[in-house]
C-alpha positions as CSV (number, residue, x, y, z in Angstrom):
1,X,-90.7,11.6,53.1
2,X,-90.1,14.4,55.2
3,X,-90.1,17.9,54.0
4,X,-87.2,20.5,55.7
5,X,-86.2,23.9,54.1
6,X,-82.4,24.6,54.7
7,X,-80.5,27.4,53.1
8,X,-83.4,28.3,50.6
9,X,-83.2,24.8,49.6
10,X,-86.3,22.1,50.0
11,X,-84.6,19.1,51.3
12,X,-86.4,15.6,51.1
13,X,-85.5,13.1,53.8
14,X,-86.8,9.4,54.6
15,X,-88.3,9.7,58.0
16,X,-87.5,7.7,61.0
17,X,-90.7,6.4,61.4
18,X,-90.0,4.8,57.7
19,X,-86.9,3.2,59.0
20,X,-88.3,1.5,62.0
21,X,-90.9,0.2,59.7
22,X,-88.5,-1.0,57.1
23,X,-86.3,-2.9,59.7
24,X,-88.5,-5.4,60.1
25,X,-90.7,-5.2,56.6
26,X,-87.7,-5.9,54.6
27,X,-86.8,-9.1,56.2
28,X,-90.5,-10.3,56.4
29,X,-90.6,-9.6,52.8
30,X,-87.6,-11.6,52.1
31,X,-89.0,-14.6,54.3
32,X,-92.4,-14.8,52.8
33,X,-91.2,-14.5,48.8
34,X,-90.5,-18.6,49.9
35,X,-93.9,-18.7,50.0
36,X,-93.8,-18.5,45.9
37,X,-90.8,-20.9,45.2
38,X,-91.5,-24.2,43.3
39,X,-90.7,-26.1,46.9
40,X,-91.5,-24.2,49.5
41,X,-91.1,-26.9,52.0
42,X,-87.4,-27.1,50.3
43,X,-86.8,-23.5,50.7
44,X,-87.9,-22.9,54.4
45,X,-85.6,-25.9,55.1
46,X,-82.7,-24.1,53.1
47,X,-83.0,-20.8,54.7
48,X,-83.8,-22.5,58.4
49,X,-80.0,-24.1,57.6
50,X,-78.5,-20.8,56.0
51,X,-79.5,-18.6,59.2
52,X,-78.1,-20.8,61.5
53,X,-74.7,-21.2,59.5
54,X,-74.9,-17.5,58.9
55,X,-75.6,-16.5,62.5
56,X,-73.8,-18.8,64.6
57,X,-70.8,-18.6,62.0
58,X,-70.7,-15.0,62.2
59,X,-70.9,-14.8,66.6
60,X,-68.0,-17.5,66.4
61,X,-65.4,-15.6,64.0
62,X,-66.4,-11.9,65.2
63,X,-65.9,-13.2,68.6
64,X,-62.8,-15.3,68.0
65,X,-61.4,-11.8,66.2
66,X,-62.3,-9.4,69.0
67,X,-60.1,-11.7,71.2
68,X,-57.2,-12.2,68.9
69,X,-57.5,-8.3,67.9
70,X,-57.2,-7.6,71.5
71,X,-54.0,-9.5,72.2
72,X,-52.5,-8.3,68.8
73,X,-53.3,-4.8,69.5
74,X,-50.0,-2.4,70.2
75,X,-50.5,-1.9,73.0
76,X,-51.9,-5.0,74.0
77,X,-55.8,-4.1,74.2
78,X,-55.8,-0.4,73.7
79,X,-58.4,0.5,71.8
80,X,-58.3,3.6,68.7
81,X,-60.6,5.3,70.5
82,X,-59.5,4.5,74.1
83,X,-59.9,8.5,75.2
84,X,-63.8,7.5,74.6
85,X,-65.9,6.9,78.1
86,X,-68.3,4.7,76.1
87,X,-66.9,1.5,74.9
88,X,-68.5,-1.3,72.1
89,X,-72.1,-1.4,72.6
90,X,-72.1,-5.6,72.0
91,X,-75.8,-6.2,72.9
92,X,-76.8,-3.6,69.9
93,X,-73.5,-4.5,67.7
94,X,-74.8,-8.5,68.2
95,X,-78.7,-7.5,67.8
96,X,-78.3,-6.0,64.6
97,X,-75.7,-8.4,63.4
98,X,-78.4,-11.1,63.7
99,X,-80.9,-9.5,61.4
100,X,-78.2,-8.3,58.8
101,X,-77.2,-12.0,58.6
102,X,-80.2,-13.2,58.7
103,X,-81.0,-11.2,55.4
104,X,-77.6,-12.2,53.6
105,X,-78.9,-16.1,54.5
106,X,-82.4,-15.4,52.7
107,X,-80.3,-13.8,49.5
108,X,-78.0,-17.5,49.9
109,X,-80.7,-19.2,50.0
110,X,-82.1,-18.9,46.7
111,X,-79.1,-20.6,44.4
112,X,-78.6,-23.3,47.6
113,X,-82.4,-23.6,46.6
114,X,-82.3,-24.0,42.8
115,X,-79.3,-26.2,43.4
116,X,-81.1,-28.9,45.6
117,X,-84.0,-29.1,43.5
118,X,-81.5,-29.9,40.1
119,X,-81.6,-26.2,38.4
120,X,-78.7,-24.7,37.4
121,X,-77.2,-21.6,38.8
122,X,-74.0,-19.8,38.4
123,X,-71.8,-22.4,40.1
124,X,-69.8,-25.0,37.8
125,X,-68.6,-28.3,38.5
126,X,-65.2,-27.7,36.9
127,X,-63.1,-24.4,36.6
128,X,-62.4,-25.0,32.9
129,X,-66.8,-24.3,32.2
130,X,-66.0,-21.5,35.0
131,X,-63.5,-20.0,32.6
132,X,-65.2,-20.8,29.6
133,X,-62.7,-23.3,28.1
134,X,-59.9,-20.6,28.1
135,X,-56.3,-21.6,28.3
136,X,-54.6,-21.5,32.3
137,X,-57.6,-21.4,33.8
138,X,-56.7,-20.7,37.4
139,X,-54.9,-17.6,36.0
140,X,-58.1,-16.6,34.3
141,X,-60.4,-17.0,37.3
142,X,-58.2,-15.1,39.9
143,X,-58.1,-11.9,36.5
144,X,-62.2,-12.9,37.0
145,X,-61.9,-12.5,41.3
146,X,-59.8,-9.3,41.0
147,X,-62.1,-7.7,38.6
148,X,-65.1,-8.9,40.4
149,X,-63.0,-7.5,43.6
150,X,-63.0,-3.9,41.9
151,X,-67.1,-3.8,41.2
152,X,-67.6,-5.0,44.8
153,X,-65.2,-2.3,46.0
154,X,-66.6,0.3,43.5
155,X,-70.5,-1.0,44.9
156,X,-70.1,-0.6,48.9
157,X,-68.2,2.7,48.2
158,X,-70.5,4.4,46.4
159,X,-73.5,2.6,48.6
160,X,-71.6,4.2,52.0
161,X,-71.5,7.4,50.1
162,X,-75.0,8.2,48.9
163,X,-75.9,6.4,52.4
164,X,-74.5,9.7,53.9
165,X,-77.1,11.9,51.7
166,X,-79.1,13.6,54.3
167,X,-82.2,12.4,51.8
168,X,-81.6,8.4,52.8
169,X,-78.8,9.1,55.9
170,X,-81.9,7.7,58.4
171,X,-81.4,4.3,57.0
172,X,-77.4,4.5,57.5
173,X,-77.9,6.3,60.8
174,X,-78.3,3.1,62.2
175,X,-74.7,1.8,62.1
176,X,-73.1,5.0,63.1
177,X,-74.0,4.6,66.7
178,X,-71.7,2.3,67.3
179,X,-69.1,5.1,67.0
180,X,-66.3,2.9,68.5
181,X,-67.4,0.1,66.7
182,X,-66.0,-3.9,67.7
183,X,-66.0,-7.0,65.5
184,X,-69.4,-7.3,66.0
185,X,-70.6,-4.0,64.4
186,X,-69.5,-4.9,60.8
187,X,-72.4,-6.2,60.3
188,X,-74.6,-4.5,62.5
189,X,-76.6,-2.5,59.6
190,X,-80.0,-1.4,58.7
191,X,-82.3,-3.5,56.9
192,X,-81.5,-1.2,53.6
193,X,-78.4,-0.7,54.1
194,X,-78.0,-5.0,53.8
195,X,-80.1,-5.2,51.1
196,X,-78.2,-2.3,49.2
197,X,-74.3,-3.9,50.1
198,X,-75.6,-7.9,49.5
199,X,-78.1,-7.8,47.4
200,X,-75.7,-9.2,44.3
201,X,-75.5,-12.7,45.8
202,X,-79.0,-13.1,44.3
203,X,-76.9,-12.9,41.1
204,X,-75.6,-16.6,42.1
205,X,-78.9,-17.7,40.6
206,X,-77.9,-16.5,36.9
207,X,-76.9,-19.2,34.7
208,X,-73.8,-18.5,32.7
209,X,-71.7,-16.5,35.0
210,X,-69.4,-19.3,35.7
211,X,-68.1,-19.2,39.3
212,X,-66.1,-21.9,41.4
213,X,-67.2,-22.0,44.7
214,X,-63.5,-23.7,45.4
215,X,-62.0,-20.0,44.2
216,X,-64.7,-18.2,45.3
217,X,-65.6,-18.8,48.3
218,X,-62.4,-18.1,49.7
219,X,-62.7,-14.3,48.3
220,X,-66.1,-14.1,50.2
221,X,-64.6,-15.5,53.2
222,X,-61.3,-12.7,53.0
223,X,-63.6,-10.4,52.1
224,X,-65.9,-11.3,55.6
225,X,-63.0,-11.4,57.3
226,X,-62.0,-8.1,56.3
227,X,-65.2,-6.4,57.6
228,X,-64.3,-8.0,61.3
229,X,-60.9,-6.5,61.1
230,X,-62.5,-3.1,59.8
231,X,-64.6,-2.3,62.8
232,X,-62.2,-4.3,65.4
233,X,-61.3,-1.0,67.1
234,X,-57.6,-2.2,67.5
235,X,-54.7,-1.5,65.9
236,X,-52.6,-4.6,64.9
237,X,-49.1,-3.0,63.2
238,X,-48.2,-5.6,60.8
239,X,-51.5,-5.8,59.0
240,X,-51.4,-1.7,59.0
241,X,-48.2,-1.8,57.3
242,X,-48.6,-4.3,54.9
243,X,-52.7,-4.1,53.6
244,X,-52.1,0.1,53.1
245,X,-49.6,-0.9,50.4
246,X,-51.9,-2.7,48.4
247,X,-54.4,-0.3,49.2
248,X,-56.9,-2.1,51.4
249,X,-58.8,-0.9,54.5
250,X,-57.4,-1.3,57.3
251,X,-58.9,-0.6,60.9
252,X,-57.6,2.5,61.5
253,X,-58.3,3.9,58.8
254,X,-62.1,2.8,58.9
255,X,-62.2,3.7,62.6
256,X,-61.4,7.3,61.9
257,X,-64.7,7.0,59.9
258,X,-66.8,5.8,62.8
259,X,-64.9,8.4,64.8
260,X,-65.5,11.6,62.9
261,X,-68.2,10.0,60.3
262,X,-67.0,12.5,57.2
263,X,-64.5,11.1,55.8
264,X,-63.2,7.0,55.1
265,X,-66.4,5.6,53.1
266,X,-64.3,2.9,51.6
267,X,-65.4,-0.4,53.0
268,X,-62.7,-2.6,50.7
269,X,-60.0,-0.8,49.0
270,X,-59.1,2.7,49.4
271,X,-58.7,4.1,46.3
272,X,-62.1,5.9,45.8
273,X,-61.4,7.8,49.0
274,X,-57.8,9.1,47.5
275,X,-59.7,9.6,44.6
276,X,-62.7,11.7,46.0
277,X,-60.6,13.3,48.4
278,X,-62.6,12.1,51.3
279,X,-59.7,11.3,53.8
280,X,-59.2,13.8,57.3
281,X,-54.9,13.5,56.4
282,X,-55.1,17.1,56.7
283,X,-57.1,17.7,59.0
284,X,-55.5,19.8,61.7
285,X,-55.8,18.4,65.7
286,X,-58.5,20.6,66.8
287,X,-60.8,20.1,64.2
288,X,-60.2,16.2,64.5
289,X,-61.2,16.2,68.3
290,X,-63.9,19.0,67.7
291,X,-65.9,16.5,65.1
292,X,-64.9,13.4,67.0
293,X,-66.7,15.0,70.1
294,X,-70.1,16.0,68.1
295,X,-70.1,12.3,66.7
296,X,-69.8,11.1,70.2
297,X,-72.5,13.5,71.0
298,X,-74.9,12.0,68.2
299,X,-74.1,14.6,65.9
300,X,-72.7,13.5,62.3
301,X,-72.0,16.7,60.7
302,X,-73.7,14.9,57.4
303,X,-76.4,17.8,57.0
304,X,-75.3,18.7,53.3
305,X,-73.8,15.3,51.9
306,X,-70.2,14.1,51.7
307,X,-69.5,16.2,48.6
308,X,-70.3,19.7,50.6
309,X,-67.5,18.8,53.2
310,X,-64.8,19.4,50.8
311,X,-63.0,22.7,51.4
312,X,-62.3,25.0,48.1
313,X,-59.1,23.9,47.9
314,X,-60.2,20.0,47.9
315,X,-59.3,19.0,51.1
316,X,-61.7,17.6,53.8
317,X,-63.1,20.3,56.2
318,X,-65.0,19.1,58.9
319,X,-68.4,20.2,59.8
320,X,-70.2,20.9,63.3
């Protein structure tokens, strides 16, 4: 940790040498805990086959969107940020992508595992043990997908939030250089910062929970597709009117995140953002470009921690 006095106060803050090392510790770790698996042969072979799917799936939709998201765009290709000199940063958004899915395929890995070798995990064959015998049990699993929707929601906000602490920001630093971000930087996150937002799929492995991958997977794949849309950089109109009324992220709104960095931490829904107050609606002109130039700079204006940008009244203020 590294030791700074600010304001009287003694601030503690993870070092950057401690986030190079963690980038590639954390997926070493996750590659060599195969080493202690019943099969190991059978695990290496699983996660050789989930890096792959996760890798190459991810370079084929994120690129597929980027071109659809430019053609959709009003105008067609404009980019949010299009007053920006520096565009995407693909090389970096793709680089990073690789490792982050790369982890997720190590967490996937383990209940693809136990299933080959004939353990049980939380996946059922039917939706009635899914549901636990109840009665209408589609009805009952989609109440189980929009609950399971709001912890996931609740989980990456509060993650993005405490990931702008100036104590653990180092490890979230990572992300925000991709300031105007493509498809490809939705995933391009630090080591931590994947382990932190995907670590629950390691909860597949739990007898009992009762999920159908037939339901289920189609939540994780919205939910993926989401995240492309998220940091597209475009603005398609008819998703922007019609996911804001149900409350969801949308790519404008996340974009003003990766444009100003202060304000937008919800990565789903947007409720916790209304709810916190951490939107820049009132923000007047000047201070929008004035924080937009000092995050293009390199500066986030994160120094004291999302809370501390509130002004007294409990409005966003930015800071320099």
């Amino acid at each position: 940790m590294g030791a700074i006095t600010k304001k009287g106060k003694s601030l503690y803050r993870c070092t950057q040498w401690q986030a190079d090392f963690l980038f590639w510790a954390i997926p070493l770790f996750w590659t060599v805990v195969g080493v202690f698996s019943e099969h190991p042969k059978i695990w290496y072979q699983t996660l050789v086959s989930m890096a792959l799917a996760f890798c190459c799936g991810h370079f084929v939709l994120a690129a597929s969107f980027e071109f659809a998201s430019y053609y959709f765009a009003v105008p067609v290709g404009n980019r949010i940020q299009k007053q920006k000199s520096e565009g995407p940063k693909y090389v970096k958004e793709i680089g990073g992508s690789i490792v982050c899915m790369y982890i997720i395929a190590t967490f996937a890995t383990w209940p693809a595992y136990l299933s080959k070798i004939g353990k049980e995990t939380a996946f059922t064959d039917s939706i009635e043990d899914a549901t636990w015998g109840l009665p209408f049990p589609h009805l009952v699993y989609a109440l189980k997908i929009f609950v399971t929707m709001l912890f996931a929601d609740a989980h990456t906000f509060w993650k993005h939030y405490l990931l702008h602490r100036p104590s653990i920001y180092v490890f979230h630093k990572y992300h925000h250089q991709f300031h105007n971000p493509s498809t490809f930087a939705g995933y391009a996150i630090h080591p931590v910062e994947a382990f932190w937002t995907f670590c629950p799929i390691l909860l597949m492995t739990i007898p009992g929970l009762g999920l159908y991958f037939p339901m289920h997977f189609p939540f994780l794949f919205v939910f993926g597709l989401l995240n492309l849309y998220l940091h597209c950089g475009y603005n398609i109109p008819f998703l922007e009117r019609w996911l804001p009324a149900m409350y969801i992220d949308t790519s404008v709104w996340h974009n003003r995140h990766h444009e100003i960095s202060v304000s937008h931490f919800g990565e789903m829904l947007t409720v916790w953002d209304y709810y916190m107050g951490t939107t820049c609606d009132k923000w007047d002109p000047k201070s929008f470009k004035m924080q937009s130039v000092a995050v293009e700079k390199g500066i986030t204006g994160m120094d004291e921690g999302p809370r501390k940008s509130l002004a007294d009244d409990g409005t966003q203020k930015p800071r320099g």
